[in-house]
N, C-alpha and C positions, 0 to 999 in steps of 0.2 A: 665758178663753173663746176667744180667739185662735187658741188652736191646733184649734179647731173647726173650720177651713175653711183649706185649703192654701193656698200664696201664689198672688197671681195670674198667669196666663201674659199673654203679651204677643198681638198680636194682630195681622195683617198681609194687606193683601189688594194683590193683584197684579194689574191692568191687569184687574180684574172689569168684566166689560160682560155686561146681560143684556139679550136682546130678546124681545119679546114678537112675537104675529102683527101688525103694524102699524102699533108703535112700538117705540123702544128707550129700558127703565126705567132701566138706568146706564149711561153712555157712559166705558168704560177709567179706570177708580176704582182709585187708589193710596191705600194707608191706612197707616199704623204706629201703634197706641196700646199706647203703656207700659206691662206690668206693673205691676196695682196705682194707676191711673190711673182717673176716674172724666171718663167723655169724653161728650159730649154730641153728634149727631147732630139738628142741628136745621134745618127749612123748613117749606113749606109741603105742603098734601095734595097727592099724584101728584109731587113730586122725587123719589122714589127711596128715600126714607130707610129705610121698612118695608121694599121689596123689599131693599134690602144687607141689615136685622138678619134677614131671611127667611133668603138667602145663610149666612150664619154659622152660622144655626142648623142650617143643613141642610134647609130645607123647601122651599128652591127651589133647583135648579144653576143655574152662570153659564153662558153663553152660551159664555164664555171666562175663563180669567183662575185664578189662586189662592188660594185661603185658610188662612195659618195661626196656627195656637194654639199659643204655645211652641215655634215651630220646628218643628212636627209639620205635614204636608202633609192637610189636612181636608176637603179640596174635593170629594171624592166621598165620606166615610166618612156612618154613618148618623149621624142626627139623635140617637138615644140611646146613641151609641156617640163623640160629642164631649164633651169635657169643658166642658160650657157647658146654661147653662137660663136662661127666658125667663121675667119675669113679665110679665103683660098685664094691660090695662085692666079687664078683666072679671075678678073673682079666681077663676070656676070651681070654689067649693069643694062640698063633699057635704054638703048641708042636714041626712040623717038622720045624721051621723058628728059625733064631738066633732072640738074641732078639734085635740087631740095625733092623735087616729085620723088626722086629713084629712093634717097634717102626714108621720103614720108611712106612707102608703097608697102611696106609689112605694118605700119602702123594703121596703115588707113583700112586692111585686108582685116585686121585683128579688133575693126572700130573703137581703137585707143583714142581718147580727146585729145583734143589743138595737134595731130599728126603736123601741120607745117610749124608750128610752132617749135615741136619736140626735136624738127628735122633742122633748122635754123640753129639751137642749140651744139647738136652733132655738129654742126657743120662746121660749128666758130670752135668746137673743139677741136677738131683738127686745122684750123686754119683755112676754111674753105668760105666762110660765111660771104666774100665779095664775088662767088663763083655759082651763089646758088640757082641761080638763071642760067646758067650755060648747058649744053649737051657735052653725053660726056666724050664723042668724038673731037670736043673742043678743048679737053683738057689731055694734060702728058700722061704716061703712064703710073708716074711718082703720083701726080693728083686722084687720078683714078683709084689707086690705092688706097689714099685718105678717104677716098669716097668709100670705097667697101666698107673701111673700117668703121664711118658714122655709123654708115649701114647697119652695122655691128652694134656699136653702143647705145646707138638711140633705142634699142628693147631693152637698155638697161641690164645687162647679163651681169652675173657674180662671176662668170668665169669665160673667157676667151681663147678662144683655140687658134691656133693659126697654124696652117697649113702650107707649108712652102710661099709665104705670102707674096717674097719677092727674088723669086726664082725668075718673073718674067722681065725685070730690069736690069738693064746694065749695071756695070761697075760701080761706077762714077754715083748714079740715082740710088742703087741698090744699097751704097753707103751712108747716103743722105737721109735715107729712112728707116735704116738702121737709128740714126740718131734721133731723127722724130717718132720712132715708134716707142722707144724707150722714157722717151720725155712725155709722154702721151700717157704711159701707162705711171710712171711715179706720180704723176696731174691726180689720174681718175680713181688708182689704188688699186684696180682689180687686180686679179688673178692672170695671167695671162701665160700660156702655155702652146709654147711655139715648137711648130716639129720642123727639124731642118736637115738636111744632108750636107749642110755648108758648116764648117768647124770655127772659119772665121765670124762667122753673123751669130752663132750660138756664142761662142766665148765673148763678143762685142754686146752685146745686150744683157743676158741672161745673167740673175744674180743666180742660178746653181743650173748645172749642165748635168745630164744621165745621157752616160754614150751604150749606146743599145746594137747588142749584136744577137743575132740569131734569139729573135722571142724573148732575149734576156739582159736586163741591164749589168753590164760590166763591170761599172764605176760611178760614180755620182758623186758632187761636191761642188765646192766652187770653182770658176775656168781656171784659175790660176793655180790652185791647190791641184789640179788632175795634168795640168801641163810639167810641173813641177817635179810632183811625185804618179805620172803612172802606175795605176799595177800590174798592168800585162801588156802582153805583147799587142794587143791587137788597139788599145787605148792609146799605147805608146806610140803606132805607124799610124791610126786615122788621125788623131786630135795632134794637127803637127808631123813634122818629121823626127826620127830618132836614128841613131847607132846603134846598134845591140851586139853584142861579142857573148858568145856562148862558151861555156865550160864547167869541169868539173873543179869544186872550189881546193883549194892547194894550201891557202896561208886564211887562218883564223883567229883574231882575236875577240879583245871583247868591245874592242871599237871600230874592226874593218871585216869584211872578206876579200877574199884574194881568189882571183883566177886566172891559169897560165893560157896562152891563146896564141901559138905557134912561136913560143919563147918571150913571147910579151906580158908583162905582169900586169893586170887590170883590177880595179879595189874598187868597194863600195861600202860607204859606211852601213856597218850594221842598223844601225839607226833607220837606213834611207832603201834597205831590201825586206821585199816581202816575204825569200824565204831563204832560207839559214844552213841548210845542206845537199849535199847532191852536187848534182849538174844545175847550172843556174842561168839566168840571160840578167848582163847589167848593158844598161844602156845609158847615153848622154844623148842631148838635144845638139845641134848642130852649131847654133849659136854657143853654146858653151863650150865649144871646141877648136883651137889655133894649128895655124904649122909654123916651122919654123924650120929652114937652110941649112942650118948647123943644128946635129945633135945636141939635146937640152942635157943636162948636166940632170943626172938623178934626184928624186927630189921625194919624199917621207910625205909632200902634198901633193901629186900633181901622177896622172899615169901617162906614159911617155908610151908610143907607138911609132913604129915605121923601122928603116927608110921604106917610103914609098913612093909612087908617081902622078905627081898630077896632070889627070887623063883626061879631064874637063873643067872648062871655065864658063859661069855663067853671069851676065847683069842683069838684076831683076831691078836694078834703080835705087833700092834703098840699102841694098847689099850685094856681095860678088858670093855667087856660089861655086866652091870647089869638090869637085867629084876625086878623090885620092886615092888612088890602088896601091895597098899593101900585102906581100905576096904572103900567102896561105892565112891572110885574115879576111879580103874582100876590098869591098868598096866604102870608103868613110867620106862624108858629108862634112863640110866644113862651111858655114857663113862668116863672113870677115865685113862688118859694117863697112858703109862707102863712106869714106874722109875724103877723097878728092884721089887718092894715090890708091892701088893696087899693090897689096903686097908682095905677089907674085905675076907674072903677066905672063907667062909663057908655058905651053903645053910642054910635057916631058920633067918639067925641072922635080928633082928629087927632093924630099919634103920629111921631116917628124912631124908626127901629128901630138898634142897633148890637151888635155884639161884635168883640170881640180880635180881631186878624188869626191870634195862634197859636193858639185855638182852630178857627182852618179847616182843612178836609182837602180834597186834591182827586183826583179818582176818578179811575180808570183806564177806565172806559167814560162814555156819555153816557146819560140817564134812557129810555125809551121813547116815543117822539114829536120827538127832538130829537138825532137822527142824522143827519139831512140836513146 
C-alpha cells in the first residue's frame, strides 16, 4: 500500500512575516521540516500557528517572506495547484454520498482515472475499505476522521497539514487516533504537519515539536528534549507544568549556580541553565519534586525547601497532586505516583519540599511579573 502515496517533500519557510491591519500574526518565521517527518506546530490560540498552516496552504499570502515544498518556490502558486492538503477539525463530509463517493468526489471534480478505484485504496489505508458503502451519519466520529483523512491522501499530497484534526473527540477516541494517525503516517512517509493547541497530542505523536508564542517560535526540538530542558519561561508553563523560583544568582561555580530565595538555597547546573548572570528563573517539573515530614538532612545533591503547607490535594488517577505553600516563596507543585498508598493524606500537614539539583533547568528569560 505504500506505494499509494509519493514520498514526502520537504518543507521550508523563509523570513515569512505576515501582518494584518493592526497587528502582526508572524514576526520573520524560519522553518525547515524533513521529508517524511511528522512535525508538530504547537501554542496557544492567536500565536500564529493557524495563520503559518493557512500560509502553506495557500489561503493566505505573507506579507513577505518564502515557501517551499521540495525545493519548488510555492509562495504565490494556487492553493490547488500545491502539492499539499489540509484536514480540519470539522470532517466536512456529504451526508447524502456514501463514503467511497465522499472519498472519490475531488477525484471525480478533477477527472482523475478509476476515481472509485483510487477511493477504495484510501480507504483500506486507513482501515475503512468494509465501510465503503455506508453514509457517513452511520459511522462515529473516530471513523469520520479516517474518512477526511482518505479524503486527504487519495490526491496523493507530499505534504499534509492538519488542523486541530481531533479537537472534536473525546478523550478516550481523541487517544485512539492519536495512535492511528501516527501509524498511518510512518505506513505512507509523508510529511505531515499538525497544528495543535494540545501539548499532550503534539508531544504523543510528533517526532519534533515548535512551541509558538506570539508570531514566533520559542523553542523547537524533540518532546522530550523541550520537556527536559525548557528555555524559558513561557515553554516551561505551556508544554507541562513547572516550579520556577526567581533570583539573583549568590554562589557560582564551574559546575553549579546558586540562588538565595527567601533563605533557601536553589542550584542548577551550569551545564542545564541558559543563562550564567544576573537575576535568573530555575525551574523543576513537578514529577521531579518530593516532600517529606521530617526535615531532609543537607545534601551537596539535592535543594531542600520549606517547611511549608499542604493546602491541596488532588487524584487525577495515575497520580496525587499536591499544592504546597511555602511562606515568602509561593505555591510548589508536587506529583507523587499512585502505588496504592498516599504519602500524605491530610490538608494542613507540614512538609520539606526537595529534588536533585540535576533535575533543574535554568531559563533564559524571567516569568512575567519578575522582570524588574
Amino acid at each position: 500500500m505504500k506505494e499509494f502515496v509519493p514520498a514526502g517533500a520537504d518543507l521550508e519557510l523563509r523570513g515569512i512575516r505576515k501582518e494584518f491591519p493592526g497587528f502582526t500574526a508572524i514576526e520573520d518565521l524560519d522553518l525547515h521540516i524533513p521529508a517524511g517527518e511528522f512535525f508538530a506546530l504547537l501554542g496557544p490560540s492567536g500565536c500564529g500557528k493557524t495563520t503559518t498552516l493557512r500560509i502553506i496552504a495557500g489561503l493566505e499570502e505573507p506579507t513577505r517572506g518564502q515557501v517551499l515544498i521540495g525545493g519548488q518556490d510555492v509562495t504565490y502558486t494556487k492553493p490547488h495547484e500545491r502539492p499539499v492538503n489540509t484536514v480540519f477539525q470539522s470532517y466536512a463530509l456529504f451526508p447524502h454520498m456514501t463514503i467511497l463517493e465522499n472519498v472519490a468526489f475531488g477525484l471525480r471534480q478533477r477527472k482523475i482515472a478509476d476515481p472509485l478505484g483510487k477511493a477504495r485504496d484510501a480507504l483500506n489505508l486507513v482501515e475503512l475499505g468494509y465501510a465503503a458503502e455506508r453514509r457517513p451519519q452511520q459511522l462515529s466520529g473516530g471513523q469520520q476522521q479516517r474518512v477526511a483523512l482518505a479524503r486527504a491522501l487519495v490526491n496523493r499530497p507530499s505534504l499534509l497539514l492538519l488542523d486541530e484534526p481531533l479537537g472534536a473527540l473525546d478523550l478516550k477516541l481523541r487517544r485512539q487516533m492519536q495512535i492511528e494517525l501516527k501509524a498511518i503516517q510512518m505506513e505512507v512517509g509523508l510529511t505531515f504537519l499538525h497544528v495543535t493547541h494540545d501539548q499532550e497530542e503534539a508531544m504523543d505523536m510528533a517526532d519534533t515539536v515548535a512551541v509558538m508564542n506570539k508570531g514566533r517560535i520559542e523553542q523547537m526540538g524533540a518532546p522530550e528534549a523541550l520537556y527536559e530542558r525548557p528555555k524559558t519561561a513561557f515553554v516551561a508553563k505551556f508544554l507541562g507544568q513547572s516550579n520556577i523560583f526567581v533570583g539573583e544568582i549568590a554562589e557560582q561555580s564551574a559546575n553549579s549556580l546558586s540562588i538565595n530565595v527567601a533563605g533557601n538555597k536553589i542550584s542548577v547546573p551550569t551545564a542545564r541553565a541558559e543563562k550564567t548572570s544576573g537575576k535568573i528563573a530555575i525551574g523543576v517539573r513537578p514529577e521531579k519534586a518530593e516532600f517529606h515530614r521530617e526535615q531532609p538532612a543537607a545534601s551537596a545533591e539535592r535543594n531542600i525547601l520549606g517547611p511549608g503547607t499542604i493546602k491541596d490535594i488532588r487524584f487525577t488517577g495515575v497520580s496525587n497532586q499536591y499544592l504546597i505553600e511555602i511562606p515568602n516563596i509561593g505555591d510548589i507543585i508536587v506529583f507523587a505516583q499512585n502505588v496504592g498508598i498516599s504519602p500524605v493524606i491530610e490538608l494542613g500537614e507540614k512538609v520539606w519540599v526537595s529534588f536533585k539539583i540535576e533535575h533543574a533547568f535554568g531559563l533564559a528569560d524571567l516569568p512575567a511579573g519578575d522582570e524588574d
